[in-house]
Structures are given as structure tokens and as C-alpha cells.
C-alpha positions as CSV (number, residue, x, y, z in Angstrom):
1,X,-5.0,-0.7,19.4
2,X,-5.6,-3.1,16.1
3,X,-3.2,-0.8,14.2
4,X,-0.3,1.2,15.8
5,X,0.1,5.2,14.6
6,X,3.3,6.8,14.9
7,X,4.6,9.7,13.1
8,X,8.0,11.3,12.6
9,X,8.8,14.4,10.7
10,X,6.8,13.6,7.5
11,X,6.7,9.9,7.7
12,X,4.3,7.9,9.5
13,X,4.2,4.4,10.2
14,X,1.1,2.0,10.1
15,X,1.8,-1.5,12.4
16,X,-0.8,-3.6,12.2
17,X,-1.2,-4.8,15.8
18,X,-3.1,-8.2,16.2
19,X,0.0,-10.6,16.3
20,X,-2.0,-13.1,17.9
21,X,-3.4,-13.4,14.6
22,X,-1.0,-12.9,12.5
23,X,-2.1,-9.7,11.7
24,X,-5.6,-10.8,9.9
25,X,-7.9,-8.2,8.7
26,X,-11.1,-8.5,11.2
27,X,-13.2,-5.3,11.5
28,X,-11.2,-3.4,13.6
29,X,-8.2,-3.4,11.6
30,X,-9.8,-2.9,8.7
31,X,-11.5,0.4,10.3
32,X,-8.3,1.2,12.1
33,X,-6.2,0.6,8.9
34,X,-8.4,2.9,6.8
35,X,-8.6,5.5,9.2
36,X,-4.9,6.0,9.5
37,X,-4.6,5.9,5.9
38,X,-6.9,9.0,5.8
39,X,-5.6,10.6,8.6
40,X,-2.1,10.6,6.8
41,X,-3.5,11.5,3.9
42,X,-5.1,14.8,5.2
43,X,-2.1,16.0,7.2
44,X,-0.1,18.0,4.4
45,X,2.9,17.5,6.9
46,X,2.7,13.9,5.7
47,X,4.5,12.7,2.7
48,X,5.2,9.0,3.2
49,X,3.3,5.8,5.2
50,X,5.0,2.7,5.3
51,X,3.2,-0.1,6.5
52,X,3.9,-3.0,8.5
53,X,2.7,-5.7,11.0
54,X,3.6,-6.3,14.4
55,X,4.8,-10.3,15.4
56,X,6.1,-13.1,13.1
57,X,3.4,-11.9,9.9
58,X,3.1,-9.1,7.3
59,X,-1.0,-9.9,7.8
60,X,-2.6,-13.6,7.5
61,X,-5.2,-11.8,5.2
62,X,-8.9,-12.6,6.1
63,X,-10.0,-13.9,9.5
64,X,-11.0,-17.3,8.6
65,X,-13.4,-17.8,11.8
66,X,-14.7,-14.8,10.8
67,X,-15.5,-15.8,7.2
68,X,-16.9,-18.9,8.1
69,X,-19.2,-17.4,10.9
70,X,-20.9,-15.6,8.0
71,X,-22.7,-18.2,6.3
72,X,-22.2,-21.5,9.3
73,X,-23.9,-19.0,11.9
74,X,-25.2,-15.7,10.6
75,X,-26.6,-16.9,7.7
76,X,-25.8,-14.2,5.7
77,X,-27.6,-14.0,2.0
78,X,-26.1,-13.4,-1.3
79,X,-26.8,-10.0,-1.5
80,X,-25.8,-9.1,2.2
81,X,-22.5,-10.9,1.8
82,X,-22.0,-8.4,-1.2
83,X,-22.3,-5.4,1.0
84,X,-20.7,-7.2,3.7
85,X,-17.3,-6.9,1.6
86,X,-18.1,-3.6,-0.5
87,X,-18.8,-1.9,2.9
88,X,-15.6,-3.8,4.8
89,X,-12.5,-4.9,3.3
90,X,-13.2,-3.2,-0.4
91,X,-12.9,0.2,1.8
92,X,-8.8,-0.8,2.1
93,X,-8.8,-0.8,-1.6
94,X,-10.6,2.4,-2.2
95,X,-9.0,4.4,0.4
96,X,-5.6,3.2,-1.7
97,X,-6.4,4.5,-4.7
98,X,-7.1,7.7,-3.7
99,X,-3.9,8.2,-1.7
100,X,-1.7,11.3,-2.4
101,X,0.6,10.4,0.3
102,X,3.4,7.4,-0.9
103,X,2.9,4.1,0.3
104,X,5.5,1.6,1.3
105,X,5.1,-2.2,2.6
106,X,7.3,-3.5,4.8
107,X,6.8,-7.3,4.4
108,X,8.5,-9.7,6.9
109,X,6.5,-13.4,7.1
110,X,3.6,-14.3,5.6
111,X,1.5,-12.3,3.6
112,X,-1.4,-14.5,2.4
113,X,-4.6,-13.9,0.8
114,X,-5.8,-10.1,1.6
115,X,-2.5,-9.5,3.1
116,X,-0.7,-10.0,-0.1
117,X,-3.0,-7.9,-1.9
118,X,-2.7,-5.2,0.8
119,X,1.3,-5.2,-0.1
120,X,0.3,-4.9,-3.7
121,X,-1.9,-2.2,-3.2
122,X,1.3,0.0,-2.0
123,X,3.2,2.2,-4.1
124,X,6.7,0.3,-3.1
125,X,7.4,-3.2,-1.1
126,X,10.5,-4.3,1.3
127,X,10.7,-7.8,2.0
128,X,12.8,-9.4,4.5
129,X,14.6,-12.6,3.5
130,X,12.0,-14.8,5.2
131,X,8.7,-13.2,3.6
132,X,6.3,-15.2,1.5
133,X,3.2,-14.2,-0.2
134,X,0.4,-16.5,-1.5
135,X,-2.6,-15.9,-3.3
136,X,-4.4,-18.5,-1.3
137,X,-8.0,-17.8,-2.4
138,X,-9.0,-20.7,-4.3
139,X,-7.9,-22.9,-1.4
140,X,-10.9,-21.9,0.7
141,X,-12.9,-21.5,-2.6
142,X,-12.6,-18.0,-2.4
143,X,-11.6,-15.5,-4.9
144,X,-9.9,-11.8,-4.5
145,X,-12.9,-10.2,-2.7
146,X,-10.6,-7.4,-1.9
147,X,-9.2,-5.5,-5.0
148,X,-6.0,-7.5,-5.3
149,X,-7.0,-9.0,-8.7
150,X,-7.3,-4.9,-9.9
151,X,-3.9,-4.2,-8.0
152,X,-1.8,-7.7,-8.4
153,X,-1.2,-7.6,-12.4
154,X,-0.4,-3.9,-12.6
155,X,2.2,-4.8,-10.2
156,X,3.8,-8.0,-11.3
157,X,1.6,-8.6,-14.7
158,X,-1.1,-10.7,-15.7
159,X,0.9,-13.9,-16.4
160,X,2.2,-13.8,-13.0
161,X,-0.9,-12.9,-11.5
162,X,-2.6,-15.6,-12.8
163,X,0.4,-18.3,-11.9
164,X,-0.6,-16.5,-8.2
165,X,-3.7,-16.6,-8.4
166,X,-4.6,-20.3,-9.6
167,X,-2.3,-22.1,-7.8
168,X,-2.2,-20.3,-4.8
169,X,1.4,-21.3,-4.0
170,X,3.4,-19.3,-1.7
171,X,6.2,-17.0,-3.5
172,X,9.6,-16.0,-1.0
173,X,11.6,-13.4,-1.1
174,X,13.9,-13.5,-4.2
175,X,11.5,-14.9,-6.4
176,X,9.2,-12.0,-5.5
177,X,12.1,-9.7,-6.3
178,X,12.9,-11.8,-9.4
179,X,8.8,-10.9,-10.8
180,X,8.6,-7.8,-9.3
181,X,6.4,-8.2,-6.5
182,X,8.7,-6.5,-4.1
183,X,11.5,-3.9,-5.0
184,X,14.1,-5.0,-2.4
185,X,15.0,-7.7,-0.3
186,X,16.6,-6.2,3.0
187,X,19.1,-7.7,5.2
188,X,18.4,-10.1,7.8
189,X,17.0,-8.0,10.8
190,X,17.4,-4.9,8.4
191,X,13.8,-4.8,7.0
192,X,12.7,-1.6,9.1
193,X,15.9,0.5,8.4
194,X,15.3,-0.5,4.9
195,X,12.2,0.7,4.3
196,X,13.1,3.9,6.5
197,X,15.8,4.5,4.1
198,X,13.6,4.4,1.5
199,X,10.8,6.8,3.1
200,X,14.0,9.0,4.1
201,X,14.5,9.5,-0.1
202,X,11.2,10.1,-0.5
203,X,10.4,12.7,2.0
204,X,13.4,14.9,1.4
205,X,11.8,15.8,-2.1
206,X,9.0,18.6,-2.3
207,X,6.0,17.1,-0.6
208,X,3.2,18.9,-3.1
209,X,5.1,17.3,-6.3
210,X,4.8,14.0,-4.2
211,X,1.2,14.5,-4.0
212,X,0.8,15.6,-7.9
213,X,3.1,12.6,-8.8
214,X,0.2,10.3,-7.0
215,X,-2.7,12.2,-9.0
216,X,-1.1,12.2,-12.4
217,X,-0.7,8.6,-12.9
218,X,-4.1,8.0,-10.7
219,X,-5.4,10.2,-13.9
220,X,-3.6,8.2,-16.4
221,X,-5.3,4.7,-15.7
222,X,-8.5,5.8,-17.6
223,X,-7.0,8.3,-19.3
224,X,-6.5,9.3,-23.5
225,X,-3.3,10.5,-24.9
226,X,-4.3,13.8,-25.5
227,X,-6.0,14.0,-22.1
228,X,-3.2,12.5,-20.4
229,X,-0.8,16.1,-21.7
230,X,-3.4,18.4,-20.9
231,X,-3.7,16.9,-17.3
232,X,0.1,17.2,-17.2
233,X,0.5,20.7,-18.5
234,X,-1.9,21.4,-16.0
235,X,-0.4,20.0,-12.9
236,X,2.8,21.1,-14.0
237,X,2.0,25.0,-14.4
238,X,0.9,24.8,-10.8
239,X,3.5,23.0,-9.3
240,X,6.0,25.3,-11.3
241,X,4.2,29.1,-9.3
242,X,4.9,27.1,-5.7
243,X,7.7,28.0,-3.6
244,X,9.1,25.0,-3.6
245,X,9.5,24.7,-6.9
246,X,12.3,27.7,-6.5
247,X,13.3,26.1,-3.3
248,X,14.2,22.3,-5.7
249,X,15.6,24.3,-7.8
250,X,18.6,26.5,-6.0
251,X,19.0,23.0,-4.2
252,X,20.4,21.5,-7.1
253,X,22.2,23.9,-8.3
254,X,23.8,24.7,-5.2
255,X,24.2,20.9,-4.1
256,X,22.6,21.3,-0.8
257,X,19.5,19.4,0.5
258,X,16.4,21.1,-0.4
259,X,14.3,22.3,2.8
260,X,10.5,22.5,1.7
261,X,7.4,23.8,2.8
262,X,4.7,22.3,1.1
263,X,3.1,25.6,0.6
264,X,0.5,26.0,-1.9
């Protein structure tokens, strides 16, 4: 399978599974990644995803020999290169966006090109201490086909993003940390129990307040002051007449863990 599924209480775990590779985004894994995604998303028992790749890479970002088979065999036109990428690898991008369910990257290796954008396009990032990640379009006269140039400066800002970007030089570890790229740096052969520790945090809050984090701020990219309270007020009355609500509540105040439902 191009991307491995495996869930445990409410966290599952993507691993993309071409190694040979280095986890680059053919077809398959793009369909694969995006169907998992979805399939999280649905499943109200699921709070948190965390993603990661299987072998020495994060992801290798677009399959070159595929790329170049494109226009050196198929012959593909302007407009049906266009498609090509709006009905391929923009679908990673849009299926993002519209996540409820948190997203964490677990970034060992290289993540190049569409693999770095796919990192940015998570809510949080792990790195291990040998992770790199390079904006590499320009090299193969390429720009971010894949949403990373929506995602990237939200994440780390546009002055970085464009440093990124235009140079395409690789970025490790610390200086990720450093600009914000990546929340943590784990140990050495700790990356996997560090993002689990994370995802642990996360999915031992109530799951639907999870979910209405995700919305709001999805809301507030577009979104005017005023609109921006009314959507709140909104979310937050029906957050408040769930049971968990109570649940978060008498948790505190007793200083116990909370044990939630997600009932509506």
C-alpha cells in the first residue's frame, strides 16, 4: 500500500509507503494520501492524524520521471497540464483545508519541494535532528504547483517564504525551529514518541471543540471583525449545550482527566 493506515484510540497515523522513492507523491499516494485524510476526517472517533513517511525521507516531493514524462512523452498541452495538477496534487491542498481533525507532521529526512509544502500544510511539525526541507522549485524551473506558496508564509511568513522559495536552499532542523517551520526538534531516534506525545495532548481534550477549533480559524481567513464574533458566539453556544462541555468542566475542577464522548 502507497500510504500505510493505522489507527489507535482516536489517533491515526498516515506513513507514506514508497521508500524506494523517498516517499515522492506519484498518483497513488496522492489518492491514497487524500483518501486517508477523508476517511479520518469522517470518523468522529478521530481527533488527531499525524503524518509521516516510511524509509530515510519525510517525502521527495514530486516524481520527477513523472513530471518529465508529461511534456518529453505525453505531450501534454497547457491547458491539460492545468487540470493535470488541479485534479492531482492540488486535491492534497484542498482536502487540508477543510480538515476538522488536527494534523501533525512527523518530519525525519528530506522534505523537498511538495514534501515540504505537505509539512506546511499541517496544523503542527516534529522534526528529527537530521530533517531538511527545501523549496526546490525553481531548480527544475518549477514553481509551487501544489498550494505550498498559500500555506508556507502563514506558517513561517513571507520574508522567509520568499528566502525559501528563491533560493531553494535546504533548511535543517534548528534553523527550521529557529523560523518556525517546525515546533520541536525531537531526540535522536525519538521523532515518533514525540509526535505521539503531542497527539496524546491533543486527544485527551473534547474531540467536538477540536473540530470547532479547526472551523473557527478556517472562518477567520476571509473573515471581518464583526463576522469573526458572531461566528464565535455561535460555535461557542453550541459547544457550551454538549455534554462534554460539563464533562471539561468537572474535570478541572476535580483535577482528574476528562473522559469525552464527542456527543453532539
Amino acid at each position: 500500500m502507497s500510504v500505510l493506515y493505522e489507527q489507535s484510540g482516536r489517533l491515526v497515523t498516515l506513513t507514506l509507503n514508497r521508500p524506494e522513492t523517498h516517499n515522492a507523491l506519484s498518483a497513488d499516494v496522492v489518492e491514497a494520501l487524500v483518501n486517508g485524510l477523508k476517511t479520518a476526517n469522517a470518523d468522529r472517533s478521530v481527533s488527531c492524524v499525524i503524518i509521516t513517511g516510511a524509509g530515510k525521507s519525510f517525502s521527495a516531493g514530486g516524481n520527477l520521471h513523472e513530471l518529465r514524462d508529461l511534456t518529453a512523452t505525453q505531450k501534454l498541452t497547457e491547458p491539460e497540464l492545468a487540470v493535470w495538477y488541479q485534479t492531482g496534487i492540488q486535491r492534497i491542498p484542498a482536502t487540508f483545508h477543510d480538515l476538522d481533525v488536527v494534523t501533525i507532521a512527523a518530519v525525519h529526512g528530506h522534505a523537498i519541494g511538495a514534501g515540504c509544502d505537505l509539512a506546511a500544510m499541517c496544523d503542527i511539525r516534529i522534526a528529527a535532528p537530521d530533517a531538511s526541507f527545501a523549496e526546490s522549485f525553481v531548480r527544475v524551473g518549477l514553481i509551487s504547483g501544489d498550494g505550498g506558496a498559500w500555506f508556507l508564509p502563514r506558517v513561517i511568513g513571507l520574508a522567509r517564504a520568499k528566502e525559501m522559495m528563491l533560493t531553494a536552499q535546504p533548511v535543517g532542523a534548528q534553523t527550521a525551529l529557529d523560523w518556525g517551520l517546525v515546533n520541536a526538534v525531537a531526540e535522536d531516534g525519538k521523532l515518533v514518541d514525540a509526535a505521539t506525545e503531542m497527539a496524546g495532548r491533543i486527544v485527551a481534550l473534547p474531540p467536538n471543540a477540536l473540530r470547532g477549533t479547526k472551523q473557527l480559524l478556517r472562518k477567520m481567513e476571509n473573515s471581518s471583525f464583526k463576522r469573526s464574533l458572531t461566528d464565535a458566539a455561535q460555535m461557542q453556544a453550541a459547544l457550551q449545550l454538549q455534554p462534554d462541555h460539563l464533562e471539561a468542566i468537572s474535570a478541572v475542577l476535580e483535577k482528574r482527566p476528562g473522559t469525552f464522548t464527542g456527543a453532539i
